[in-house]
C-alpha positions in Angstrom: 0.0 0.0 0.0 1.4 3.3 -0.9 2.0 6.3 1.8 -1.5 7.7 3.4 -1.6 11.5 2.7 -3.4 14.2 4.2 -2.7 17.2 1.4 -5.1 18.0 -1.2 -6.0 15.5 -4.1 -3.2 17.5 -6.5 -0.5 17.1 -3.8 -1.7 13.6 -3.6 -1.1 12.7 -7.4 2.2 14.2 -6.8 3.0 12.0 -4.0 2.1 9.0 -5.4 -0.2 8.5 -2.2 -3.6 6.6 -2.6 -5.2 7.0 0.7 -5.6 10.1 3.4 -2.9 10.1 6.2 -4.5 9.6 9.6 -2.1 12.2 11.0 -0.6 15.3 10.7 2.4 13.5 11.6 2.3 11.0 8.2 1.7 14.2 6.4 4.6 15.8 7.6 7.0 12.7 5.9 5.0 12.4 2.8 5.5 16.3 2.3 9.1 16.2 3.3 10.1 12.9 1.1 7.7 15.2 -1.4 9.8 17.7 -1.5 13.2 16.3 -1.2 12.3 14.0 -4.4 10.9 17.9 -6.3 14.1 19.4 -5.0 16.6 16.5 -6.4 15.2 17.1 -9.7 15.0 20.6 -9.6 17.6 23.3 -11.3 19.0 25.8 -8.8 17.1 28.3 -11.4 13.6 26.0 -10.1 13.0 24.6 -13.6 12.1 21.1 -13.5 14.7 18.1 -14.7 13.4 15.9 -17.7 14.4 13.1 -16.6 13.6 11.6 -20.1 15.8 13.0 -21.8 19.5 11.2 -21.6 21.8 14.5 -20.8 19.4 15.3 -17.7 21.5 14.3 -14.2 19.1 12.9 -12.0 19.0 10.0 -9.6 16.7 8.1 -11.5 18.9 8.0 -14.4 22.1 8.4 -13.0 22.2 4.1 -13.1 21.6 4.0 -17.3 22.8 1.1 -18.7 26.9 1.3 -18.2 27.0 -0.5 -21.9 25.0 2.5 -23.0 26.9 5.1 -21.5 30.3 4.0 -22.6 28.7 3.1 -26.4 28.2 7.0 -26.4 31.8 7.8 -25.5 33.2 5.1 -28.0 35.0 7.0 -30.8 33.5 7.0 -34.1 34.9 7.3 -37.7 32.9 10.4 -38.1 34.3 12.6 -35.0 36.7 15.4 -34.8 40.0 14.9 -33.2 38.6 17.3 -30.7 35.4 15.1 -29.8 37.8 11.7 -30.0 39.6 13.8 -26.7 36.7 15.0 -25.4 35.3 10.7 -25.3 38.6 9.9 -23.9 38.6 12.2 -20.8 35.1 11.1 -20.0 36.1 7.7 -20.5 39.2 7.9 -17.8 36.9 10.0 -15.4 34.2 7.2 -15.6 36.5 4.5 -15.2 38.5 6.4 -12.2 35.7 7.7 -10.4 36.5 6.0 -6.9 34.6 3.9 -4.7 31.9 5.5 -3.1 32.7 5.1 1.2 29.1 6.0 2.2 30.7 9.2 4.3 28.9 11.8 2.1 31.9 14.3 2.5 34.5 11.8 1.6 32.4 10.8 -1.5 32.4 14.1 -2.4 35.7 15.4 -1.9 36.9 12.1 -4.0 34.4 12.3 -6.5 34.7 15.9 -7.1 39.0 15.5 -7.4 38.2 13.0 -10.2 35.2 15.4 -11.4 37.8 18.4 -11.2 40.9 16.5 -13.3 38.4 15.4 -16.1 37.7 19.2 -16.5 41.2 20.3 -16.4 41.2 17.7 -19.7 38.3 18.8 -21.3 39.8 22.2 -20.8 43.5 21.8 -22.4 41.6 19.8 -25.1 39.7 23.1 -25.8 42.6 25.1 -26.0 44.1 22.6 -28.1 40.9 23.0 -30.7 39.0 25.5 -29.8 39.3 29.8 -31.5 36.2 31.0 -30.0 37.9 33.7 -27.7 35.4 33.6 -24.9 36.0 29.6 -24.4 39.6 29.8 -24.7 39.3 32.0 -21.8 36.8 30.3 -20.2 39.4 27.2 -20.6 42.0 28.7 -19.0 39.7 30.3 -15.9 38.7 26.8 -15.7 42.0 25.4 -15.3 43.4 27.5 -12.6 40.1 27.2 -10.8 39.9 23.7 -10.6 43.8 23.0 -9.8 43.3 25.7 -6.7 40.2 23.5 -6.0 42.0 20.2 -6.0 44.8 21.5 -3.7 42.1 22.4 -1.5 40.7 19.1 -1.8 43.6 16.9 -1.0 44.2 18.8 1.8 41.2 18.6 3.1 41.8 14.8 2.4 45.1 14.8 3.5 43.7 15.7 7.0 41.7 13.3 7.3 44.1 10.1 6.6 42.0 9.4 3.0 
């Protein structure tokens, strides 16, 4: 049986609830799980995530089909040398993403160093490629950014003994 809800009929749809809660109480955690699931697939500019669409980064398709995701980054006959880079700097940050620990500020720290040297790629691969003068220097912004960011991540893991 799904969660009881006590919000209007609308809210309920939303919810995914069937029946009336019998509480304030059980309409307090169906509002909160409610709005944690509308805020995970929110954009910080409050547009909504469409989650069928392949580029969109949600949680419910975050776990595509790994055969999928590495047929996109295969190279093909057809790309530019620029887009064969671009496929193989996603393809070493996928494969050295690092285990997750399930201490949500280690996983991020960890994930985000990996996250950070795949941009610093994509980056130098831009300036490699690119002559629009806005993304070169966008490039190079990016570059020093993320390497100050990394110091500041390994320090912070450093500290910590990870």
């Amino acid at each position: 049986m799904k969660n009881a809800c006590f919000i209007p009929i609308a809210l309920m749809l939303v919810a995914g609830c069937s029946q009336p809660a019998q509480n304030e109480a059980q309409t307090a955690e169906v509002t909160n799980a409610t709005t944690a699931e509308t805020a995970a697939n929110t954009r910080p500019d409050g547009s909504i995530i469409d989650e069928s669409k392949p580029h969109e980064h949600t949680e419910a398709n975050a776990h595509a089909d790994p055969m999928d995701q590495m047929a996109m980054l295969a190279p093909k006959p057809t790309d530019s040398a620029a887009t064969k880079r671009y496929k193989q700097a996603m393809s070493r940050m996928m494969e050295g993403m690092p285990p997750y620990t399930g201490d949500a500020d280690v996983d991020f720290n960890k994930q985000m160093r990996t996250h950070h040297l795949a941009a610093i790629d994509m980056a130098k691969i831009q300036l490699a490629n690119g002559k629009d003068a806005e993304s070169r220097a966008l490039a190079t912004k990016v570059i020093a950014d993320q390497e100050k960011e990394i110091a500041q991540i390994d320090g912070w893991l450093a500290k910590r003994g990870q």
